[in-house]
C-alpha positions as a printed Julia matrix, in Angstrom:
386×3 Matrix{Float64}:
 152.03   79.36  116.96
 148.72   77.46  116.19
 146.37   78.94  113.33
 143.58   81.72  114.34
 140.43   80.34  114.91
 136.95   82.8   114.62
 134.07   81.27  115.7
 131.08   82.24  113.98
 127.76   82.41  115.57
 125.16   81.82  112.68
 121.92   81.07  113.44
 120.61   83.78  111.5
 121.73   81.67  108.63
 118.0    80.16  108.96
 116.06   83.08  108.22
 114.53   83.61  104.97
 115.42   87.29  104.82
 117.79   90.31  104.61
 119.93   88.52  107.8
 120.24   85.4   106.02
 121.38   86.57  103.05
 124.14   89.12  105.0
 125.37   85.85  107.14
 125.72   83.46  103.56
 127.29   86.61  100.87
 130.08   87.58  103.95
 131.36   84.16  104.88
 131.02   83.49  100.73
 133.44   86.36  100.51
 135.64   86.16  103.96
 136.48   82.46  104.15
 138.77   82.49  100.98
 139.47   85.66  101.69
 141.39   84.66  104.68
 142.52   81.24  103.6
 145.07   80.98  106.68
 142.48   81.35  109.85
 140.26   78.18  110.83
 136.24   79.54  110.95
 134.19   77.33  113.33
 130.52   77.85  112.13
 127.99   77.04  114.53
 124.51   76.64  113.2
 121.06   76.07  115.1
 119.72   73.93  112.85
 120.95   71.74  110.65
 119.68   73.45  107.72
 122.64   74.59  106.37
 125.03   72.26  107.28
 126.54   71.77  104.33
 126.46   75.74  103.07
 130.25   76.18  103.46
 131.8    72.43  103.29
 133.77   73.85   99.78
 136.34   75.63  101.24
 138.8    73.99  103.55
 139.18   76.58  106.0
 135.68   75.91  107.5
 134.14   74.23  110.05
 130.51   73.46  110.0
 129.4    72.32  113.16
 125.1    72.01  114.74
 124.51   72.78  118.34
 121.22   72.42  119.09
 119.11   74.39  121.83
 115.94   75.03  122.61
 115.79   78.79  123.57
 117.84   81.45  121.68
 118.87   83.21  124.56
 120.95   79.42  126.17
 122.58   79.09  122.66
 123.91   82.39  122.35
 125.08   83.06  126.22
 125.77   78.86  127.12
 125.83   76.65  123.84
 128.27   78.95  121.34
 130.47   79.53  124.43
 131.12   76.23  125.31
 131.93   75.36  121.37
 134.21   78.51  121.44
 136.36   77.59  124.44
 136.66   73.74  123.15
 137.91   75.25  120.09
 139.97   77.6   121.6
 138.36   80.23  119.41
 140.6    83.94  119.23
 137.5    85.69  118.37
 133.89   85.34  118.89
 131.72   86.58  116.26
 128.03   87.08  115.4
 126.79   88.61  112.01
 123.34   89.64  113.73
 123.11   91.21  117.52
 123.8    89.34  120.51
 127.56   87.91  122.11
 128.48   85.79  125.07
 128.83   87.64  127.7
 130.9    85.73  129.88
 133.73   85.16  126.61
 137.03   85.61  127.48
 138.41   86.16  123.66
 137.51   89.66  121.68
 133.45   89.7   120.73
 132.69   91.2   117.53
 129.01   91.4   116.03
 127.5    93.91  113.17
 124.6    96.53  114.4
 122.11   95.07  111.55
 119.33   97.73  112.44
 117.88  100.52  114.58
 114.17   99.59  114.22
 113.45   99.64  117.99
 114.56  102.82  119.08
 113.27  104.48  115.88
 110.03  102.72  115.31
 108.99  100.93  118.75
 105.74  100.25  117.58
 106.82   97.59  114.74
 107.35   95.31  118.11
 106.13   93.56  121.06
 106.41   95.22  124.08
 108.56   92.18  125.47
 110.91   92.44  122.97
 111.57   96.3   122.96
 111.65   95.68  126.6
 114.67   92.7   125.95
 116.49   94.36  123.24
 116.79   98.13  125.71
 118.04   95.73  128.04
 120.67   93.27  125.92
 121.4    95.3   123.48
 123.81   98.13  125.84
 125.55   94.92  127.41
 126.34   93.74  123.98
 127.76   96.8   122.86
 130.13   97.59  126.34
 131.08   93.69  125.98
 132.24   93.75  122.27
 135.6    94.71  121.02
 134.69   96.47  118.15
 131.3    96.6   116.22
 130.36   96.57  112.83
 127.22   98.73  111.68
 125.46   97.88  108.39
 125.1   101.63  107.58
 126.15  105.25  108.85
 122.09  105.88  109.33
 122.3   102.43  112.01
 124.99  104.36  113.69
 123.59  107.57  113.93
 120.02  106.81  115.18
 122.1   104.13  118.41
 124.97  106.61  119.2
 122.93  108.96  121.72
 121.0   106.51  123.07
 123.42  103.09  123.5
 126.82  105.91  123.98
 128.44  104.67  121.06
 132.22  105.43  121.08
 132.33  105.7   116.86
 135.98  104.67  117.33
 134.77  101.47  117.9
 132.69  100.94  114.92
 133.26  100.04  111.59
 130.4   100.82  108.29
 130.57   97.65  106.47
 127.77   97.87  104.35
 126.32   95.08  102.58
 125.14   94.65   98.81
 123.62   92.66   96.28
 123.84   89.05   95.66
 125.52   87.99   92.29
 122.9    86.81   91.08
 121.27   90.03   91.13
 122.75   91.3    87.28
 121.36   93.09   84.25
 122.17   90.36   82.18
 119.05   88.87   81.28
 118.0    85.04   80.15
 114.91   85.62   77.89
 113.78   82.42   78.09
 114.19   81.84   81.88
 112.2    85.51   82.05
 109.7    84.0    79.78
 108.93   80.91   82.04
 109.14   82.71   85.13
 106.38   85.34   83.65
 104.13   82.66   82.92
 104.51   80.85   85.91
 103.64   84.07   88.23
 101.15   85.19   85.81
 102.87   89.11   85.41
 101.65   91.02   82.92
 103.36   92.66   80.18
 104.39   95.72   81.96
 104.35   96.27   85.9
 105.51   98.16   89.02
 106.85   95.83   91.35
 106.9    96.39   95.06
 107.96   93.61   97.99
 106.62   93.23  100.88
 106.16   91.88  104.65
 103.33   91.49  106.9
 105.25   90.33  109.97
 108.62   89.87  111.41
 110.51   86.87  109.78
 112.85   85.0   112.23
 110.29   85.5   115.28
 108.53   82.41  116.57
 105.18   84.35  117.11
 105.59   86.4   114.18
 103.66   89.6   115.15
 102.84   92.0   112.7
 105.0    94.7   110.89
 103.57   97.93  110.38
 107.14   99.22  109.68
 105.98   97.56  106.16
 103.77  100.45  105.42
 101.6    98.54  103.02
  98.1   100.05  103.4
 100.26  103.57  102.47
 101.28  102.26   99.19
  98.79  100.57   98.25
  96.37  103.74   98.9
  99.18  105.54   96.88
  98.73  102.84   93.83
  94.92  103.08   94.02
  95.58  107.35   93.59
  97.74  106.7    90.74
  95.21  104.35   88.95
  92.26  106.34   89.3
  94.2   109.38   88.5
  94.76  107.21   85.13
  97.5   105.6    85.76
  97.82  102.31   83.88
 100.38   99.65   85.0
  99.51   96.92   87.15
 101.53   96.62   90.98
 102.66   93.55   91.24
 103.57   92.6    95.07
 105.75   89.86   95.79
 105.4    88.32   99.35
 103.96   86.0   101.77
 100.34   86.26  102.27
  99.93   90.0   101.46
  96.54   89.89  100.34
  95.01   87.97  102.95
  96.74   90.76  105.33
  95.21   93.88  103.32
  91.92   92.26  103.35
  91.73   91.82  106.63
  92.45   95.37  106.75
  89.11   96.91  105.1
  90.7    96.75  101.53
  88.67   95.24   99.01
  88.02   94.24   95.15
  87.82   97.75   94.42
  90.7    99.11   96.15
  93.06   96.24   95.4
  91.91   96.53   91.52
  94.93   96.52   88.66
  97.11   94.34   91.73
  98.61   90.85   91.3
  99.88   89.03   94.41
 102.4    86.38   93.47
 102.83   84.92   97.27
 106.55   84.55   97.9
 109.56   84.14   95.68
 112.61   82.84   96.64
 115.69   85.05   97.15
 117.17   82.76   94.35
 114.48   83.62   91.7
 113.26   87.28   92.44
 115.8    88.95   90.58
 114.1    88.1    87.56
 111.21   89.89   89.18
 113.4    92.95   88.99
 114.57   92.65   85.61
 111.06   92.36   84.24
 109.5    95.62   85.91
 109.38   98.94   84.29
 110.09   99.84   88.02
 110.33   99.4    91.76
 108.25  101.22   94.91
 109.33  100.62   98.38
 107.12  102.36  101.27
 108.83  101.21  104.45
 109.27  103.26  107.4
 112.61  102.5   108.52
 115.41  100.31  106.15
 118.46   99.91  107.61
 120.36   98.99  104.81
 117.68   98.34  102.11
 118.58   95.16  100.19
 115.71   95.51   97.7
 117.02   98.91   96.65
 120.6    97.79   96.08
 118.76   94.69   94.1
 117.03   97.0    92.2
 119.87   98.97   91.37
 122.26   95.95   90.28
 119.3    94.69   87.77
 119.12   98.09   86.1
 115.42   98.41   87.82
 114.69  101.86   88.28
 113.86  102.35   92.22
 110.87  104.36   93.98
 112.42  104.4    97.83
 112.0   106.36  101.11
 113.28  109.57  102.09
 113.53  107.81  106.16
 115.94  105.66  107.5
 118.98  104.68  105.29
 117.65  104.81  102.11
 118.95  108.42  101.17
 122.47  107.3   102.37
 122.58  104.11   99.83
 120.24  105.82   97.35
 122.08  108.99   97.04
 121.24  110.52   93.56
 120.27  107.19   91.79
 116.61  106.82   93.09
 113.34  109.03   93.26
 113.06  109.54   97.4
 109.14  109.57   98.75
 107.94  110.47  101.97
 106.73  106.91  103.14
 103.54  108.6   104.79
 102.13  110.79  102.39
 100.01  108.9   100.03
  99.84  112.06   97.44
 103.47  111.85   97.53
 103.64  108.18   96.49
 101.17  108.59   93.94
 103.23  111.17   91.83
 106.36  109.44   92.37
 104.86  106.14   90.38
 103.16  108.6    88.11
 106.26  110.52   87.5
 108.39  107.28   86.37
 106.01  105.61   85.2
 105.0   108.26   82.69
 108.47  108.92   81.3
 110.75  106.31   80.11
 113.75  108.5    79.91
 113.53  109.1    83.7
 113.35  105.57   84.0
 116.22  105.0    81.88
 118.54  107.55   83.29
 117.58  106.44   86.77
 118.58  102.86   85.89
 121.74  104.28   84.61
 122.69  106.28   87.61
 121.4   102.66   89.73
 123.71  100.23   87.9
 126.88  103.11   89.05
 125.43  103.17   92.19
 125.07   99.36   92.95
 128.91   99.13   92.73
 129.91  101.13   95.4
 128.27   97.92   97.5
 130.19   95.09   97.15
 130.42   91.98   98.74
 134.14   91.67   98.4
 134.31   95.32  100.24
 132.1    93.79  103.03
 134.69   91.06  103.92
 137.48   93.16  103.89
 136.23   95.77  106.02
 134.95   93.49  108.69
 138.33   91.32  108.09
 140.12   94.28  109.17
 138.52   94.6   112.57
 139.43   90.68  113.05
 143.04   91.76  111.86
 143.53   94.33  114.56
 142.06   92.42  117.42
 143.71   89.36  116.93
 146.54   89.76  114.17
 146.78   87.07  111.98
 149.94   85.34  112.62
 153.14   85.2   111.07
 153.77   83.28  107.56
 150.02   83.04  107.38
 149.52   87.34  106.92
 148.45   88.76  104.31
């Protein structure tokens, strides 16, 4: 009997955002996990190439290609069948559809059949077209929340014996455990003030070559809701982490007086924002439609206390650890940052409840889960079980 071999399709590895971070925590967490299987990772790019070369039960290997759509359906096939791979399997959307071995990939969102307007036409049009085919070809599937799951079931005919909530959670380095004088350099180098509300935020889609704008972002809402609560007297400073937010809200009719009591630090690596988190006196999120909502379960792990939606799965990861807002009432927003931000018990028994919360998503749990669905499709074999 030769050793399993999964072949992993990871592209998404290059993206600066929620999907990147999934792809690198689960195969941080599965590949010693599951010491006994050979994991062929095929990357894009050769950006990270050398991500996994610690643990011995991983291949690294770049196949380049030009369009997305030849390297998912032509380039990770071919790889596969060279390696004769047991299982194909894709952290983000999208499978071969001509593989003969099991196809397993993770429903990562529900965005565009919930909020159509956050995309191109062209690409609603692709992903009401691919997406169905994906789902009848795959094995199993994996679904990042119960919320994913229940907005695709009616219209994809999901058989929910098929899929498996995996979840996701924080990255380790996302901790209450604070280093004062890292904090101290890293609030002089962004310029923060004393005490803040942090929010973070997008303008456009990350991963997409044209990069359209988001509106699913929400931020002229919460930023309207931030101007309420300062004129209503309201005294922190927002801070807003992100790439080019303020050139986006200008261009958008807001202006000195509106954006008044905000600081725009540009982007922060995924590395360094936790100490973002540790620093605020709390979070706001505004978004239309999370998913999962990594910045919440950030929030939580660093003892931040979180300001979140009442849409999409933020309830469902939230449950009683977060103050829920109705993304699209400005009013709403406004006494929600006026509510913790005018009472520092509420803050601290919210970062209490958050810290609890932040455990029941783990990145061990992740692996497990989505090891089990490799387990049952193709067992592992003999001597090398678990």
């Amino acid at each position: 009997m030769h050793e399993r071999v999964i072949c992993v399709m990871a592209r998404m590895l290059d993206q600066d955002d929620g999907l990147g971070v999934y792809a690198r925590n689960l195969l941080e967490r599965l590949l010693p996990l599951d010491r006994g299987t050979r994991y062929l990772i095929l990357l894009r790019t050769a950006k990270h190439a050398d991500a996994f070369k610690r643990h011995p039960n991983a291949e690294t290997r770049v196949v380049p290609a030009r369009f997305k759509t030849w390297w998912d359906q032509v380039a990770v096939l071919r790889e596969a069948e060279r390696a004769g791979a047991d299982l194909i399997f894709n952290p983000k959307f999208s499978v071969p559809l001509l593989a003969r071995c099991p196809v397993v990939f993770v429903l990562q969102g529900s965005d565009w059949y919930v909020n159509p307007q956050n995309y191109e036409w062209w690409d609603n049009l692709y992903i009401r077209a691919t997406l169905p085919l994906y789902c009848r070809k795959a094995e199993r599937l994996l679904a990042i929340s119960r919320t994913v799951v229940d907005d695709l079931e009616r219209p994809l005919r999901l058989d929910r014996a098929r899929i498996s909530v995996s979840y996701a959670g924080p990255s380790p380095h996302f901790t209450s455990s604070r280093d004062e004088q890292a904090l101290a350099r890293f609030r002089a180098e962004h310029a923060l003030p004393d005490r803040f509300i942090l929010t973070v935020a997008r303008t456009y889609h990350t991963g997409h070559g044209r990069q359209p704008s988001y509106p699913g972002g929400n931020n002229e809402r919460l930023l309207r809701g931030y101007r309420r609560y300062a004129d209503a007297g309201g005294r922190l400073p927002l801070v807003v982490v992100g790439h080019d937010i303020e050139r986006y809200l200008r261009e958008r009719g807001f202006d000195d007086r509106s954006l008044a009591g905000v600081r725009f630090t540009g982007y922060i690596p995924h590395d360094r924002i936790h100490m973002a988190y540790q620093l605020a006196e709390l979070f706001v999120l505004a978004t239309l439609n999370e998913s999962f909502c990594f910045p919440l379960v950030e929030a939580f792990a660093t003892g931040c206390p979180a300001i979140v939606p009442r849409t999409g799965a933020c309830p469902e990861i939230a449950g009683d650890a977060a103050r829920l807002i109705d993304p699209f009432d400005e009013a709403d927003i406004a006494a929600a940052i006026a509510e913790l931000a005018g009472s520092a018990g509420r803050r601290a028994a919210l970062a209490a409840a958050g810290r609890e919360r932040a455990k029941l998503f783990r990145w061990d749990e992740t692996a497990r889960r989505t090891l089990a669905v490799f387990d049952e499709l193709v067992p592992r074999r003999g001597a090398l079980a678990a």
